[in-house]
VMD Tcl script that draws the C-alpha trace (Angstrom):
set ca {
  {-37.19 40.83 340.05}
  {-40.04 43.50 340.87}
  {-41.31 43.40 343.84}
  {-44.88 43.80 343.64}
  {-47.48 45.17 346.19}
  {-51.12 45.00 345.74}
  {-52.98 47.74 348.27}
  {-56.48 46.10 348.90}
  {-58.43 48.45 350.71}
  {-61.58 50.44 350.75}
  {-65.07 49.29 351.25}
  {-66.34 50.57 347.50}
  {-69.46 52.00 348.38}
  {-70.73 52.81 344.96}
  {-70.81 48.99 344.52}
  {-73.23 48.41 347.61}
  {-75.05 46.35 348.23}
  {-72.69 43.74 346.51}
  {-69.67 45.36 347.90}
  {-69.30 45.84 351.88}
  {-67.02 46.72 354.51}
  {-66.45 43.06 355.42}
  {-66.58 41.75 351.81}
  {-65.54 44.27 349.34}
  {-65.63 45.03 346.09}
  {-61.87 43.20 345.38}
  {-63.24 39.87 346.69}
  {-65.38 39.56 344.52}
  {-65.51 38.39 340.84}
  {-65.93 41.66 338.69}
  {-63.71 40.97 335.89}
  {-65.82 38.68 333.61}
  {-64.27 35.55 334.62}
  {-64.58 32.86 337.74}
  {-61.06 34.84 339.08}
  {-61.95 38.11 342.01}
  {-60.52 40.72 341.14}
  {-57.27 40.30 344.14}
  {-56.70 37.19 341.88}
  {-56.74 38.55 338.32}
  {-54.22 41.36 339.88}
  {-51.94 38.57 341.10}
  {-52.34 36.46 338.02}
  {-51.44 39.72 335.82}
  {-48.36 40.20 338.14}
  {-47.24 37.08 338.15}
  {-44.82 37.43 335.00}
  {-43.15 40.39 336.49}
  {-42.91 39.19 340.31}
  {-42.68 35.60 342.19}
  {-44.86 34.78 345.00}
  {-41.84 35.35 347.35}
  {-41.39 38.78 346.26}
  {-45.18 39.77 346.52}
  {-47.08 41.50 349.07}
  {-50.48 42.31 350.18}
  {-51.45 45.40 352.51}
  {-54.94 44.84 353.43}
  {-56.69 45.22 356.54}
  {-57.94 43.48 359.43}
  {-60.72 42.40 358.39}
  {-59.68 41.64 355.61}
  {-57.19 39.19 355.80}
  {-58.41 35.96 356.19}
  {-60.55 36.22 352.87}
  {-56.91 37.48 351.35}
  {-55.26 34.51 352.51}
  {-58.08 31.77 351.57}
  {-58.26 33.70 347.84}
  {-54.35 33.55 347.54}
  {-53.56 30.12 348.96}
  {-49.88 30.41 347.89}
  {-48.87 33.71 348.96}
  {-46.40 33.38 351.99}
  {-48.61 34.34 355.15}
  {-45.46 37.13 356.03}
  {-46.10 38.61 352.74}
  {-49.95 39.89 353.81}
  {-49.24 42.88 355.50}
  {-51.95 43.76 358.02}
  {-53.11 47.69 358.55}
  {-54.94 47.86 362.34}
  {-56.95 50.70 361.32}
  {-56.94 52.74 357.53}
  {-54.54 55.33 357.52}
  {-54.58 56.21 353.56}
  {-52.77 55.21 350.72}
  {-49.27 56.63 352.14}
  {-48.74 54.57 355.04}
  {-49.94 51.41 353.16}
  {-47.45 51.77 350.63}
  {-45.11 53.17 352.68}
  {-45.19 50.63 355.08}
  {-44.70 47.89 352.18}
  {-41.87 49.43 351.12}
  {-40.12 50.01 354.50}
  {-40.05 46.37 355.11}
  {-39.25 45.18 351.26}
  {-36.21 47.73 352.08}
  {-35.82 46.30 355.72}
  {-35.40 42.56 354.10}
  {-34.15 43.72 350.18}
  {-31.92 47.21 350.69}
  {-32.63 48.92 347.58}
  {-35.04 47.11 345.91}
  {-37.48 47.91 343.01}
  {-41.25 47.81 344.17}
  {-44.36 48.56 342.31}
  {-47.76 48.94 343.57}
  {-50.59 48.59 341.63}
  {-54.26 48.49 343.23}
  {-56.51 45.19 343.71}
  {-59.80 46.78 342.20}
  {-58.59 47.61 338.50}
  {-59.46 45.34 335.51}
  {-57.04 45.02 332.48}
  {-58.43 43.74 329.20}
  {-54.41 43.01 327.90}
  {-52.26 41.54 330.80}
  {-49.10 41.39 327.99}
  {-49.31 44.93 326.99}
  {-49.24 45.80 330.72}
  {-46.37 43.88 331.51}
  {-44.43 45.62 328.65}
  {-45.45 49.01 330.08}
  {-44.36 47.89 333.46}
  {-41.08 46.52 332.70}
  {-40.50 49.64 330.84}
  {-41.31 51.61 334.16}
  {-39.07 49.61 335.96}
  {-35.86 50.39 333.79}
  {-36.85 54.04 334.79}
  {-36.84 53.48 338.50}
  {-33.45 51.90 337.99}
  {-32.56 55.57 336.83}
  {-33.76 56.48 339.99}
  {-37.45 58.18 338.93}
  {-40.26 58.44 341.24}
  {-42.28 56.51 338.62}
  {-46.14 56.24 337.46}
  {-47.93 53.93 334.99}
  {-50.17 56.70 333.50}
  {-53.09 55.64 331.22}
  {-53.67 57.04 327.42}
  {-57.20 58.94 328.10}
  {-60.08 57.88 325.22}
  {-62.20 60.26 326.56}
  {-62.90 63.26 328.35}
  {-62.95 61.86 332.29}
  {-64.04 63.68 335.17}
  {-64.11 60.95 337.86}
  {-60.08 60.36 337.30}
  {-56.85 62.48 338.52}
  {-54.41 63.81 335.58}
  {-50.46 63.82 335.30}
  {-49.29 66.76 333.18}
  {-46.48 65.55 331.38}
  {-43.00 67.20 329.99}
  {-40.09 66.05 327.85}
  {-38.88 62.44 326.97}
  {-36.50 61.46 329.70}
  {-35.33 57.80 327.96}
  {-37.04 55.63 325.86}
  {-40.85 55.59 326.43}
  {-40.62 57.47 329.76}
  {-41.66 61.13 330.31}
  {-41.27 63.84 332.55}
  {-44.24 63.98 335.00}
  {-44.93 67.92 335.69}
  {-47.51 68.00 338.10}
  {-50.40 65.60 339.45}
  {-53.76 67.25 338.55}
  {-57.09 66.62 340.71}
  {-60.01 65.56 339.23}
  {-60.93 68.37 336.14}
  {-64.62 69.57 335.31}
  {-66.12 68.63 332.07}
  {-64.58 71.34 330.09}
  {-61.48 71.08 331.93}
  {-61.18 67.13 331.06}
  {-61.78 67.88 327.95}
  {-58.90 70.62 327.25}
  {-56.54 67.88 328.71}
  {-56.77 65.05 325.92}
  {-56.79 67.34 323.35}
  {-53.55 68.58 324.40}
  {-52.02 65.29 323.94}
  {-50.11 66.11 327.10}
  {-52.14 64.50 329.73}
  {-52.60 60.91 331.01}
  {-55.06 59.66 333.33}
  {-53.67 58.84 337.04}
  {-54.22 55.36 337.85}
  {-52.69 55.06 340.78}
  {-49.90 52.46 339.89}
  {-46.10 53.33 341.31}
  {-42.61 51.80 340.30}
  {-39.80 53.04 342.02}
  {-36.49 51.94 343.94}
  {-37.29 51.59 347.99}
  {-34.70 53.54 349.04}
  {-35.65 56.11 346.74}
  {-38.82 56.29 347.58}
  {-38.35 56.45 351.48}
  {-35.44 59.19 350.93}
  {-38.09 61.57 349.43}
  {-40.92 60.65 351.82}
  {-38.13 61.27 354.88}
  {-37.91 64.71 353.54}
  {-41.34 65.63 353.19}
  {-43.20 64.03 356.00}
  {-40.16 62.71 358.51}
  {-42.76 62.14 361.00}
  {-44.43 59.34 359.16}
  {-41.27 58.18 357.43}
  {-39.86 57.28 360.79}
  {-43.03 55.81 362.11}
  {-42.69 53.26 359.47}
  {-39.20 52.38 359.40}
  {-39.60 52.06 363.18}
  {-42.20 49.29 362.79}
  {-40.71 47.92 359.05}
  {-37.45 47.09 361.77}
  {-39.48 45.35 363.95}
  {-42.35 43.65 361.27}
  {-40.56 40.12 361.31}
  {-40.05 39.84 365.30}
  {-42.35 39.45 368.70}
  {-41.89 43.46 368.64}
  {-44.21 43.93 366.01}
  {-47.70 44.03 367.81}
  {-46.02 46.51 370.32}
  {-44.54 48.75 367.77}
  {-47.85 48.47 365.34}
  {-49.89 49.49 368.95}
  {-47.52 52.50 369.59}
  {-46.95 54.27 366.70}
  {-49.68 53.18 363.83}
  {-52.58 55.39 365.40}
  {-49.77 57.99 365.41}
  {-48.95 57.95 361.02}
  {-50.19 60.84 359.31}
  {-53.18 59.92 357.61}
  {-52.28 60.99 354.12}
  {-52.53 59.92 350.18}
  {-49.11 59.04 348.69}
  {-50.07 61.79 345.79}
  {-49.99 64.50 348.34}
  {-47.87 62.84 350.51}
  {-44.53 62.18 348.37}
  {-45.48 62.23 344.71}
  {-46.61 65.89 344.08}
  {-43.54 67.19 345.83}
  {-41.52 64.98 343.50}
  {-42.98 65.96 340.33}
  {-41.95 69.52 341.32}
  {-38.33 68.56 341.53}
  {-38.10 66.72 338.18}
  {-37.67 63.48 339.46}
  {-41.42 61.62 339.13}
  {-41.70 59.36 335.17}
  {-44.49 58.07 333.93}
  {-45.02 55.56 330.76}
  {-47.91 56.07 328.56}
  {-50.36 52.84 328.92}
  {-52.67 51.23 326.61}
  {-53.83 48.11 328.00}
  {-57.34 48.24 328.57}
  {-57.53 49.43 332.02}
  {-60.44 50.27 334.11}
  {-61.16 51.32 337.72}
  {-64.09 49.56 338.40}
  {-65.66 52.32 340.78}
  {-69.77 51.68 339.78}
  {-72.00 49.34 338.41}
  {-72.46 51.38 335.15}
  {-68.81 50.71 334.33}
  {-69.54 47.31 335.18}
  {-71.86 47.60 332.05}
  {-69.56 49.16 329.65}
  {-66.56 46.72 330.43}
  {-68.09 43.56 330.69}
  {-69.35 41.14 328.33}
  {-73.23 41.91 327.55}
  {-76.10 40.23 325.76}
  {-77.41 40.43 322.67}
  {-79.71 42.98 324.33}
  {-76.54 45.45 325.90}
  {-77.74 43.47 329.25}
  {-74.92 42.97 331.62}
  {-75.64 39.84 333.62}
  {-72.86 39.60 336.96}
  {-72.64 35.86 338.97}
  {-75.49 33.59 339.50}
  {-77.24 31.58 336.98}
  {-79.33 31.99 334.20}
  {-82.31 30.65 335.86}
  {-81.80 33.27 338.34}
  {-83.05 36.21 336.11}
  {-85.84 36.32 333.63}
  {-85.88 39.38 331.54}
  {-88.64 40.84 329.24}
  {-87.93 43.63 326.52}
  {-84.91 44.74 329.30}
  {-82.03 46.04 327.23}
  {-78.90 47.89 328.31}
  {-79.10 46.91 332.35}
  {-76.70 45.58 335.06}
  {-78.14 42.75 336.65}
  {-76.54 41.39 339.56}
  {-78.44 37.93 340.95}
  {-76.73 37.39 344.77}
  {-80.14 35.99 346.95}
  {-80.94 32.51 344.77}
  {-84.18 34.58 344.19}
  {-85.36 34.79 340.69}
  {-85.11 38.27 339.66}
  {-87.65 38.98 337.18}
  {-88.19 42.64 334.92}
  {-90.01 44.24 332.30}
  {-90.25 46.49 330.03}
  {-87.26 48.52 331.75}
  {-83.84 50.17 329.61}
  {-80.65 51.43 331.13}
  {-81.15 50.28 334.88}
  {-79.17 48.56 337.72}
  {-80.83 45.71 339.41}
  {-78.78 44.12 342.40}
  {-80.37 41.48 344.71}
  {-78.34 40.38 347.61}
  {-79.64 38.58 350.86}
  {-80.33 41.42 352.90}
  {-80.99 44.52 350.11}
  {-81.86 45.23 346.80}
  {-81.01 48.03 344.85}
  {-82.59 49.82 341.80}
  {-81.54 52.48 340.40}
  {-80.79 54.28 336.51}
  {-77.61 53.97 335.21}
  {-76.89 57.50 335.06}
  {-77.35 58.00 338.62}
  {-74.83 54.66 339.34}
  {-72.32 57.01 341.23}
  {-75.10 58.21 343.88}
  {-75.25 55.00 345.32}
  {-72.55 55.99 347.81}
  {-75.11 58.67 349.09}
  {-77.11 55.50 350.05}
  {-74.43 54.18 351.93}
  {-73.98 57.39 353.77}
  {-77.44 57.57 354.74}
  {-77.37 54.17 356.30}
  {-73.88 55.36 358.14}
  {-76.30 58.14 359.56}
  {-78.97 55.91 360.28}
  {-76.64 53.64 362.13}
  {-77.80 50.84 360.04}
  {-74.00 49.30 360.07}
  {-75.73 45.30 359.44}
  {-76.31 46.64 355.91}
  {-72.62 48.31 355.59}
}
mol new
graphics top color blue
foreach p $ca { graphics top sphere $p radius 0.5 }
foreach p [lrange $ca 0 end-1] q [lrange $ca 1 end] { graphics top cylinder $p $q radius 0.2 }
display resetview
């Protein structure tokens, strides 16, 4: 069985003031249903992994909220970062101990702030990922594009390896406009989303040879993870890990020895980076109004069409006369902004940073 691994991380700052450092954006409910988005990752999951063989890497702060969201999940199957080091040494350090207790098993990660429309369709496309891990690919779950994006990586890829799976090339960084837009209409580009399968020992052979200094900084505390030694060795060598993406890190390297896959998916996925996604992926009005938690006497709306509104304070939040805005009201802040300008809300965020306003972070 897969072993899965859910990375929940990050603070998403373009989803302040709703998402924050001690509550972010995967605790909360964002995928049109009562279920956060943590949960709807481990309900999607659940068909391809048991709760024994499922992890979470999340951080300190982090993990209580983890554990009270995913009552069942074994308590030694939340793996605690100290301090963010990057996608590498969260992934790497899940699969150093699922290799320390399960020599050679397969492990997937996929990230606890996506939404998928078809949960079926993506276990297909995972399964199918799997069988090419058992080959003994680096692999990716790479995403069909429907459009032109800038705000997502690329993978180039080559020839059919097996079945569904294909050669990935190279990993491309985020293209411009007319970049993006040369991509899908090649027909030989998928969108990055982040999402690994591959075999543990496969995986931590390649990362020995291209950062060793991280590699065994990992498999020094994966040795240690289920004994008194672990605080020590977490203490010593964490602050030590090369802070690092596993793209850079392990997976671009790869691709340039022929031995990273991908399969092609088509199962409704979406990063859920902004509240004007928000809008376009979740069920909306009769007036393209996207209404997120609260209640409906919580927000009373005149000739407002094609908004996010986001009721958090038990305040009624009232508008008029207003088109293609973002109304959020938590507590503490409120935030309004156009739709179009939903991805500057992390300059917000940065300007409290500098302000040293960290109550509203």
């Amino acid at each position: 069985m897969l072993h899965a691994v859910i990375p929940a991380g990050g603070s998403g700052t373009r989803l302040w003031p709703l998402s924050r450092s001690s509550n972010p954006k995967f605790l909360h409910p964002l995928t049109g249903t009562a279920q956060t988005m943590l949960q709807a990752t481990m309900a999607r999951l659940a068909p391809l992994s048991g709760l024994s063989e499922t992890f979470v890497v999340t951080g300190v702060s982090h993990a209580v909220a983890v554990a009270r969201q995913l009552p069942d999940l074994p308590e030694s199957n939340i793996l605690v970062e100290p301090s963010p080091r990057d996608s590498c040494a969260a992934i790497g350090l899940a699969a150093a101990v699922i290799e320390h207790r399960s020599p050679g098993a397969v492990m997937g990660s996929f990230s606890a702030d996506h939404l998928v429309r078809d949960p079926a369709a993506f276990v297909t496309v995972v399964r199918e990922a799997v069988a090419g891990a058992e080959r003994g690919l680096l692999m990716t779950v790479g995403i069909t594009p429907t459009h032109p994006e800038t705000g997502y990586g690329y993978l180039h890829t080559g020839d059919l390896v097996a079945g569904g799976i294909r050669e990935v090339t190279e990993f491309k960084e985020k293209p411009n406009a007319e970049v993006a837009r040369a991509y899908v209409e090649s027909g030989n580009y998928l969108w990055n989303a982040g999402m690994f399968v591959w075999k543990t020992d496969v995986f931590l052979a390649e990362l020995a040879e291209q950062q060793p200094s991280l590699h065994e900084g990992l498999r020094a505390i994966a040795a240690v993870w289920d004994t008194d030694d672990r605080d020590a060795a977490i203490g010593d060598l964490w602050p030590t890990l090369t802070k690092i993406s596993v793209d850079y890190a392990v997976m671009e390297g790869a691709s340039a020895k022929g031995i990273v896959g991908t399969v092609p998916g088509d199962f409704g996925w979406h990063d859920i980076g902004d509240f004007h996604t928000v809008g376009t992926v979740l069920p909306a009005t009769d007036e393209g109004n996207v209404i997120l938690g609260g209640s409906k006497d919580e927000v009373l709306l005149v000739d407002v069409h094609d908004s996010v509104i986001v009721p958090g304070s038990g305040r009624l939040v009232a508008a008029v006369g207003l088109r293609d805005v973002i109304i959020v009201d938590t507590p503490d802040a409120v935030l309004v902004c156009p739709r179009d300008r939903a991805q500057d809300v992390k300059k917000l965020v940065d300007e409290l940073k500098d302000r040293g306003e960290t109550a509203y972070l």
